[in-house]
C-alpha positions as protocol buffer text, in pm:
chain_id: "A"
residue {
  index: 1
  type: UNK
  ca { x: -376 y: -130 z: 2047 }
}
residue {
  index: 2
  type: UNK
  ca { x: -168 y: 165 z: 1967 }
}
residue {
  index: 3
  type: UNK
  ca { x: -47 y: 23 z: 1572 }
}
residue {
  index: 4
  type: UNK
  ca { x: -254 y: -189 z: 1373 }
}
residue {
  index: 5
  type: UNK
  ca { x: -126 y: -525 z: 1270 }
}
residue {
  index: 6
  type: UNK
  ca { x: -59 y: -460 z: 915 }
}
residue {
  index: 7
  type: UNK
  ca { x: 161 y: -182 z: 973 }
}
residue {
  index: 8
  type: UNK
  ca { x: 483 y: -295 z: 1069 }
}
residue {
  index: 9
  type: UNK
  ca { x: 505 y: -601 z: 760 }
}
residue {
  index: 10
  type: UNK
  ca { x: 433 y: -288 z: 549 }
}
residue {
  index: 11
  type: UNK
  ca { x: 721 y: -53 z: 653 }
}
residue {
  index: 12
  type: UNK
  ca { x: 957 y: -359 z: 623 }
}
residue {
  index: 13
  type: UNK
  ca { x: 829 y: -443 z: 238 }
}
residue {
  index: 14
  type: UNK
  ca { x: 1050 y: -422 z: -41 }
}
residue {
  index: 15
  type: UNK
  ca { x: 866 y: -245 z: -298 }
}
residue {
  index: 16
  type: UNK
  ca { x: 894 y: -209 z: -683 }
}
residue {
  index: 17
  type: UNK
  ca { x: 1050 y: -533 z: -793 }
}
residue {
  index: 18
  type: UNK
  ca { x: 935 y: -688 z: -1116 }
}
residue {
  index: 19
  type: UNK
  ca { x: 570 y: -911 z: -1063 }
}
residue {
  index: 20
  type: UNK
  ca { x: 721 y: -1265 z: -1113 }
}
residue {
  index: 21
  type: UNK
  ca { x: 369 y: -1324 z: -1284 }
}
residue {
  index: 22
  type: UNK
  ca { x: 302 y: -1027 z: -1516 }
}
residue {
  index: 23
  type: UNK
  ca { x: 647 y: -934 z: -1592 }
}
residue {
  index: 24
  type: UNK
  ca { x: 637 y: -844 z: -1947 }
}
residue {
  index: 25
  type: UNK
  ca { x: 330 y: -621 z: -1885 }
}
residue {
  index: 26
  type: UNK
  ca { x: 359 y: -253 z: -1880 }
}
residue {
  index: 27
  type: UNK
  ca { x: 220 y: -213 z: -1530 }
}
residue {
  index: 28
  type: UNK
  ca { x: 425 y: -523 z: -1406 }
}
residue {
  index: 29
  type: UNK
  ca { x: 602 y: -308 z: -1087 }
}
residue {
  index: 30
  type: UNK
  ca { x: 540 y: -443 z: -744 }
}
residue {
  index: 31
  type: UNK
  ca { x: 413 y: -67 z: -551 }
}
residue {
  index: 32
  type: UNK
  ca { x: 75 y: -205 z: -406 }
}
residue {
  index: 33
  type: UNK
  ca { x: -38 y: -323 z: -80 }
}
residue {
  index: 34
  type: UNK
  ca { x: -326 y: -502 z: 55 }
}
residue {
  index: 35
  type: UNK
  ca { x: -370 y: -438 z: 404 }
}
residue {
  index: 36
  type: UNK
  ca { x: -680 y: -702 z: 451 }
}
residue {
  index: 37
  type: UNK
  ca { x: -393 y: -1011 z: 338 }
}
residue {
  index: 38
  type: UNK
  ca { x: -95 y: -797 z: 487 }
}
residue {
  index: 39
  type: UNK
  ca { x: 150 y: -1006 z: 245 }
}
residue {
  index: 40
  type: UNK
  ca { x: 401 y: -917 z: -12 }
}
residue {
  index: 41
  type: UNK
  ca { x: 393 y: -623 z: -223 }
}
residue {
  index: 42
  type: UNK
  ca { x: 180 y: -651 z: -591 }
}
residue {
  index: 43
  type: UNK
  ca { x: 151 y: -525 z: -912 }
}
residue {
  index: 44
  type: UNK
  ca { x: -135 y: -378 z: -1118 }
}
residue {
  index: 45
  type: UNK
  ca { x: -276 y: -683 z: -1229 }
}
residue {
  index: 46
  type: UNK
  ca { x: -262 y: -885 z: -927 }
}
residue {
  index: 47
  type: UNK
  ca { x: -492 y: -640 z: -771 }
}
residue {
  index: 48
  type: UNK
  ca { x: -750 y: -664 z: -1002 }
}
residue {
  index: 49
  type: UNK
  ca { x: -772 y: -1050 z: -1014 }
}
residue {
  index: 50
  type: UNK
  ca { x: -663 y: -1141 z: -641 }
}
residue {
  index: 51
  type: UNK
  ca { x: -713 y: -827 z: -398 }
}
residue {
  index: 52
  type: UNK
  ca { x: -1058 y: -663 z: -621 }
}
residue {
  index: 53
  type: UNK
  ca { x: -1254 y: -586 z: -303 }
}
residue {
  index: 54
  type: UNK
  ca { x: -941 y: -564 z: -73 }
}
residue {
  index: 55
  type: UNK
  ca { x: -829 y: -225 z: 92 }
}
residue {
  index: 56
  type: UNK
  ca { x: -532 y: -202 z: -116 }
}
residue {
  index: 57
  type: UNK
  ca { x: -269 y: 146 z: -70 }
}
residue {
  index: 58
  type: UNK
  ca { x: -17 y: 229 z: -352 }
}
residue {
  index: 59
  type: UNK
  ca { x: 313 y: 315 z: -251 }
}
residue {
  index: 60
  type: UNK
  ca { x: 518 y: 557 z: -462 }
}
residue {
  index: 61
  type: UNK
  ca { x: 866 y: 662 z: -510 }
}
residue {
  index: 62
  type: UNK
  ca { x: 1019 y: 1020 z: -480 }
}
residue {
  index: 63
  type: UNK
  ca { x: 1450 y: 1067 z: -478 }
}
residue {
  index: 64
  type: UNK
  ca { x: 1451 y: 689 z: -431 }
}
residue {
  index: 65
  type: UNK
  ca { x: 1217 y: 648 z: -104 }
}
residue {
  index: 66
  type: UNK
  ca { x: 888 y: 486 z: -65 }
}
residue {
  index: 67
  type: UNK
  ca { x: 621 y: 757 z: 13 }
}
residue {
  index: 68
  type: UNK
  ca { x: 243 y: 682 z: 19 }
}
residue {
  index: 69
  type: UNK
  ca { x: -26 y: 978 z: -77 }
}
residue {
  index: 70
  type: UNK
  ca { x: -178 y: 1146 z: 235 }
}
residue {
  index: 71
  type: UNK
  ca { x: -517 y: 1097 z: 91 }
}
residue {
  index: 72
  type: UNK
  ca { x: -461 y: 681 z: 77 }
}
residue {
  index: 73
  type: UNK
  ca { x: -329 y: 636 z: 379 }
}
residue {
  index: 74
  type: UNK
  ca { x: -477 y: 943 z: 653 }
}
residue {
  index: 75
  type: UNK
  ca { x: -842 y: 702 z: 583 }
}
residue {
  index: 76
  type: UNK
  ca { x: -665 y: 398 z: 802 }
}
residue {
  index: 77
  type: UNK
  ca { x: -416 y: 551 z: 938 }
}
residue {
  index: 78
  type: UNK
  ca { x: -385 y: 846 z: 1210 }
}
residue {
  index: 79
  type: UNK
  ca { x: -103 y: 1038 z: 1073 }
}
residue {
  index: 80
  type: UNK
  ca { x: -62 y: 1318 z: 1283 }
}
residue {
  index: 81
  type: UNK
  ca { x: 302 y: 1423 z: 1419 }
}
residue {
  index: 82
  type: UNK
  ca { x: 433 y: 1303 z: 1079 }
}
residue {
  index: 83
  type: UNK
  ca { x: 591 y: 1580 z: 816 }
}
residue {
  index: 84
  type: UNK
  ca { x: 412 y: 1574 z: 516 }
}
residue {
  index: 85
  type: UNK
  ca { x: 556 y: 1694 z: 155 }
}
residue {
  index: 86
  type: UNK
  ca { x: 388 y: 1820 z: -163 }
}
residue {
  index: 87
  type: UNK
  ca { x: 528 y: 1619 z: -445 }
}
residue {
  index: 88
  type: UNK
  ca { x: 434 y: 1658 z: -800 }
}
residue {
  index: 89
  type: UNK
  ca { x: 115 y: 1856 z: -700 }
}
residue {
  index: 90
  type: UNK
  ca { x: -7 y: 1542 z: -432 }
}
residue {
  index: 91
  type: UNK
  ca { x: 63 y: 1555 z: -37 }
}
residue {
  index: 92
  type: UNK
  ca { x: 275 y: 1259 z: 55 }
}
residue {
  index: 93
  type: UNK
  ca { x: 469 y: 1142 z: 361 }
}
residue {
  index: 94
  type: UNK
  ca { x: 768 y: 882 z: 376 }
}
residue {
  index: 95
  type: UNK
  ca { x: 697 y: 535 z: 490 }
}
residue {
  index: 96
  type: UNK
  ca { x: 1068 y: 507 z: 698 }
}
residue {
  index: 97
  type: UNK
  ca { x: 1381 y: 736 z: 798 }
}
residue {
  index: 98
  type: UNK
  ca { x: 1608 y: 832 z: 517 }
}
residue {
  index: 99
  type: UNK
  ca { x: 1908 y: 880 z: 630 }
}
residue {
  index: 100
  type: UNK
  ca { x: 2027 y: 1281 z: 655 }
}
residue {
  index: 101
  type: UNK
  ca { x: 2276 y: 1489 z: 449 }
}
residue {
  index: 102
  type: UNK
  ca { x: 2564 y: 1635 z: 608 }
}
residue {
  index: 103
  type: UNK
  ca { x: 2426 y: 1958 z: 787 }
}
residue {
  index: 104
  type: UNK
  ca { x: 2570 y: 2298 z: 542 }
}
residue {
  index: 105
  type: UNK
  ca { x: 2621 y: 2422 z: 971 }
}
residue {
  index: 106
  type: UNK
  ca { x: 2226 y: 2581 z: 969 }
}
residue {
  index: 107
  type: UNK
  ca { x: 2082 y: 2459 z: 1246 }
}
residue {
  index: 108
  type: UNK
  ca { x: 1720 y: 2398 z: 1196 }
}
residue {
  index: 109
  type: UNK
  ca { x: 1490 y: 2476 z: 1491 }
}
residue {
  index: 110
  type: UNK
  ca { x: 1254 y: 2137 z: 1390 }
}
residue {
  index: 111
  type: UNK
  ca { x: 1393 y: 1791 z: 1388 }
}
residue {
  index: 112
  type: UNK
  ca { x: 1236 y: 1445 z: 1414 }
}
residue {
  index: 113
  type: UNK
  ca { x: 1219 y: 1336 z: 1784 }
}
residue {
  index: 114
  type: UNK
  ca { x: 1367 y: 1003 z: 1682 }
}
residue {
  index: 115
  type: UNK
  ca { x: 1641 y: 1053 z: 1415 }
}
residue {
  index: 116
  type: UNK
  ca { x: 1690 y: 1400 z: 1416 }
}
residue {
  index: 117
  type: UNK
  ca { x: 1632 y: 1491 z: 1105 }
}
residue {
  index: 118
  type: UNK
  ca { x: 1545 y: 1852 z: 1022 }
}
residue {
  index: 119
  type: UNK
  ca { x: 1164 y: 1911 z: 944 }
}
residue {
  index: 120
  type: UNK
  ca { x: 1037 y: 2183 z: 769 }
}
residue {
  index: 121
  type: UNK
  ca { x: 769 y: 2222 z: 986 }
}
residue {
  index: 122
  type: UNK
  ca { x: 648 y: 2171 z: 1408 }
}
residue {
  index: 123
  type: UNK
  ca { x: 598 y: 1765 z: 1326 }
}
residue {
  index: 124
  type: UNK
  ca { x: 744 y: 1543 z: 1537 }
}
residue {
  index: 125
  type: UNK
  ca { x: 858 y: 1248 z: 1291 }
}
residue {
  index: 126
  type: UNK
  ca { x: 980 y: 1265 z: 980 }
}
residue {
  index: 127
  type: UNK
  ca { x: 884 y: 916 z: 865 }
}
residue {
  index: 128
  type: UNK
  ca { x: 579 y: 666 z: 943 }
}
residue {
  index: 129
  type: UNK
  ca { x: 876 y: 474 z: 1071 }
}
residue {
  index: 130
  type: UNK
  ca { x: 967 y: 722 z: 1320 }
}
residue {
  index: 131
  type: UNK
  ca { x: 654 y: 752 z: 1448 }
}
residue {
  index: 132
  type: UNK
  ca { x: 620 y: 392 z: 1502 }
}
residue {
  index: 133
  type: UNK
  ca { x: 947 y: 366 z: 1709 }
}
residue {
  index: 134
  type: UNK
  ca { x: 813 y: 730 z: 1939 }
}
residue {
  index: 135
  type: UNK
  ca { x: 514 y: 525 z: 1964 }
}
residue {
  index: 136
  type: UNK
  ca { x: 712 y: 186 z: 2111 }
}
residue {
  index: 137
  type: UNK
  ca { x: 945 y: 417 z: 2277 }
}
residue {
  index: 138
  type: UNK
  ca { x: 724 y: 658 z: 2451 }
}
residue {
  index: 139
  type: UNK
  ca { x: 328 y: 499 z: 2446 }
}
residue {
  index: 140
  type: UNK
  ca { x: 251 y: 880 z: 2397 }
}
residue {
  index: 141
  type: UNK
  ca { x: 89 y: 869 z: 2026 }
}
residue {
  index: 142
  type: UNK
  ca { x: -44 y: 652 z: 1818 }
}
residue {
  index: 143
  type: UNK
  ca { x: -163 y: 533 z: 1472 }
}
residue {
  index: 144
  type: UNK
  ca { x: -568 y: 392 z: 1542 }
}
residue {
  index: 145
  type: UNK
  ca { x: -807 y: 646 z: 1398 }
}
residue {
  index: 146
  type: UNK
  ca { x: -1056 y: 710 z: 1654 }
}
residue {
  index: 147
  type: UNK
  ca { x: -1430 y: 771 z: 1584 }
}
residue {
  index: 148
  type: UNK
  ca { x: -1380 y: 1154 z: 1675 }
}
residue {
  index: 149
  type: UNK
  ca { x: -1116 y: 1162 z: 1426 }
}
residue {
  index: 150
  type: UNK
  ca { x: -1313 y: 969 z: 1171 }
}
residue {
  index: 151
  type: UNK
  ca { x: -1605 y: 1218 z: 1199 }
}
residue {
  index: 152
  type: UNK
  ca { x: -1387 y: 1482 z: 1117 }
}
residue {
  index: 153
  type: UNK
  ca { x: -1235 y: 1364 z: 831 }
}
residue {
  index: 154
  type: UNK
  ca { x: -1544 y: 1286 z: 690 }
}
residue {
  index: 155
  type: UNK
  ca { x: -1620 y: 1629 z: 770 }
}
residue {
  index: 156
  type: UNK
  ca { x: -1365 y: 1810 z: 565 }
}
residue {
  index: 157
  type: UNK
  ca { x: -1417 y: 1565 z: 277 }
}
residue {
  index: 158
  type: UNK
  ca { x: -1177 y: 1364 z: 302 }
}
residue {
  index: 159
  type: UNK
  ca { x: -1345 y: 992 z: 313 }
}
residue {
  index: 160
  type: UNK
  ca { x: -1312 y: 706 z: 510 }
}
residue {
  index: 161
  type: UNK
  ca { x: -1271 y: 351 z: 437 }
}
residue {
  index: 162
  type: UNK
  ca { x: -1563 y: 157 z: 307 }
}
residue {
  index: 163
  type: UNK
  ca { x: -1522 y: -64 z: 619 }
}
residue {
  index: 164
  type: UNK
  ca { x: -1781 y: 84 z: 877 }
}
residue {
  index: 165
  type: UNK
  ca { x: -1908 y: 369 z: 697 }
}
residue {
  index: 166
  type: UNK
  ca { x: -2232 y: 270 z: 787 }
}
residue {
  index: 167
  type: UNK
  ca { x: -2205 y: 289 z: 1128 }
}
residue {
  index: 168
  type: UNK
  ca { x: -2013 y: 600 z: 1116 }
}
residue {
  index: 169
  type: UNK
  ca { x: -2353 y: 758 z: 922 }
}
residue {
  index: 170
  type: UNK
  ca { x: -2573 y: 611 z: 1209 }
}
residue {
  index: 171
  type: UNK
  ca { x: -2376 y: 812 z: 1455 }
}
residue {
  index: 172
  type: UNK
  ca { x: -2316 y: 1107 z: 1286 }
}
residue {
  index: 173
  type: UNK
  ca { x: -2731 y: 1111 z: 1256 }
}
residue {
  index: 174
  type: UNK
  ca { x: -2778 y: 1021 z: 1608 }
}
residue {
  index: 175
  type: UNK
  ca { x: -2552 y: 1354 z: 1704 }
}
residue {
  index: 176
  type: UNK
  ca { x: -2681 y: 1556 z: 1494 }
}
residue {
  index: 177
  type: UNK
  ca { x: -2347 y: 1630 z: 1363 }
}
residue {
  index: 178
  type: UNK
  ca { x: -2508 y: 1690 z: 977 }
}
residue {
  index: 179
  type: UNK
  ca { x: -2533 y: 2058 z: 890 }
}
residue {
  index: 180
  type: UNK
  ca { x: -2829 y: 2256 z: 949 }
}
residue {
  index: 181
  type: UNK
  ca { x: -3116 y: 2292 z: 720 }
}
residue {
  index: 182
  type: UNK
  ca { x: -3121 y: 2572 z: 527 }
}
residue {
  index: 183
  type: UNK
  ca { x: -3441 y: 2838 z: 591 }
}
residue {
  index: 184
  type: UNK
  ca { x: -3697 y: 2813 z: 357 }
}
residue {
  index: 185
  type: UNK
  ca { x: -3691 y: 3094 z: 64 }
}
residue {
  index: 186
  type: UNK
  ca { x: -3885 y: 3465 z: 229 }
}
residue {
  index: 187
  type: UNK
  ca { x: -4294 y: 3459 z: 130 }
}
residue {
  index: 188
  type: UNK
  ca { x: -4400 y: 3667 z: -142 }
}
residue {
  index: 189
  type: UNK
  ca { x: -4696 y: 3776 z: 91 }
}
residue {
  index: 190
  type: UNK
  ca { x: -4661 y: 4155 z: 22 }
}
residue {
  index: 191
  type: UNK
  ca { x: -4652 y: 4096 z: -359 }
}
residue {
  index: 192
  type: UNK
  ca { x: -4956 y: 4306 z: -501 }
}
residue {
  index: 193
  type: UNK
  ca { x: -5159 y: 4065 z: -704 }
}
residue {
  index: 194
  type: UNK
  ca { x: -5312 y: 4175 z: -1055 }
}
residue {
  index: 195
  type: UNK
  ca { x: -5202 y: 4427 z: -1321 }
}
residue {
  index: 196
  type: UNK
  ca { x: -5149 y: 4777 z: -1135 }
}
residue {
  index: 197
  type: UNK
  ca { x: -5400 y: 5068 z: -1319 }
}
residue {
  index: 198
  type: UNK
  ca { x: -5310 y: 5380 z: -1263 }
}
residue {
  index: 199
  type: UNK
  ca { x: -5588 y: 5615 z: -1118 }
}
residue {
  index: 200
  type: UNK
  ca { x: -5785 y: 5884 z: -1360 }
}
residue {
  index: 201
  type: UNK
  ca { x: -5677 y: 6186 z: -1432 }
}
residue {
  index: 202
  type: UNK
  ca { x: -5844 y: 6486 z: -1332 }
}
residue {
  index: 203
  type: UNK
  ca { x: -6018 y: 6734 z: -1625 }
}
């Protein structure tokens, strides 16, 4: 399995619609997910009473597009090929294609692989969307995070889900992947003992 099952429902939700239940509350906008029901998009409050122990995402909006932070989503999702952005101080990549601006006649020498839009960097999609058609298109990529890639995440800090974790610290202890020990503090051995006297001088 190259895409897990909730992904698809989730690129084709409509997001940030008023919560037919909470309307009149502040936090009443539909921009969560829970990928353990992989249903309809919710608001704040839904969460807390119906998805509490769920693995929920929260989707966000930037010039009118859904993006989702890297953080949330590179801890179930393998992300790599996709651009990512810095927006408002957070790392963020776009859930589908947007469509592109007439070119000003610069040619840029990176563009998505599947709708051609230019890239700021050597990515190969622009869009979690994209990625999911190279994927169906080409079988050459794919979204399943692998125990390797696990490991190293957790490596650089940068969590997993709270699915498996256990089993994850099993095998990082039967690898020995944990970092080395650090050597105990030097002896004082050579330390002179006592209160020094100095010797007598001569007469």
């Amino acid at each position: 399995m190259l895409v897990p099952p909730w992904l698809e429902p989730l690129l084709n939700t409509a997001f940030f619609s008023i919560c037919r239940t909470h309307g009149d509350a502040a936090r009443s906008e539909c921009n969560m997910y829970c990928l353990d029901c992989n249903d309809n998009a919710f608001c704040f409050y839904c969460r807390s009473s119906k998805h509490k122990d769920h693995q929920v995402i929260q989707i966000r909006r930037s010039s009118y597009h859904d993006v989702v932070r890297v953080s949330e989503i590179q801890k179930v999702l393998d992300i790599s090929g996709v651009q990512t952005y810095v927006i408002n101080s957070a790392r963020v990549l776009f859930l589908n294609e947007r469509p592109q601006p007439k070119s000003s006649g610069k040619a840029s020498s990176h563009v998505c692989e599947i709708c051609g839009r230019s890239l700021l960097d050597t990515f190969r999609f622009c869009s979690l969307g994209c990625k999911l058609v190279g994927i169906k298109r080409n079988g050459d990529s794919s979204f399943i995070l692998d125990a390797k890639n696990e490991i190293l995440a957790l490596q650089r800090g940068e969590g997993i889900s709270s699915r498996g974790g256990n089993q994850l610290r099993e095998g990082l202890e039967h690898d020995n992947i944990y970092p080395p020990t650090p050597p105990p503090p030097p002896s004082n051995a050579r330390r002179r003992k006592g209160i020094p006297h100095r010797a007598p001088l001569g007469s």
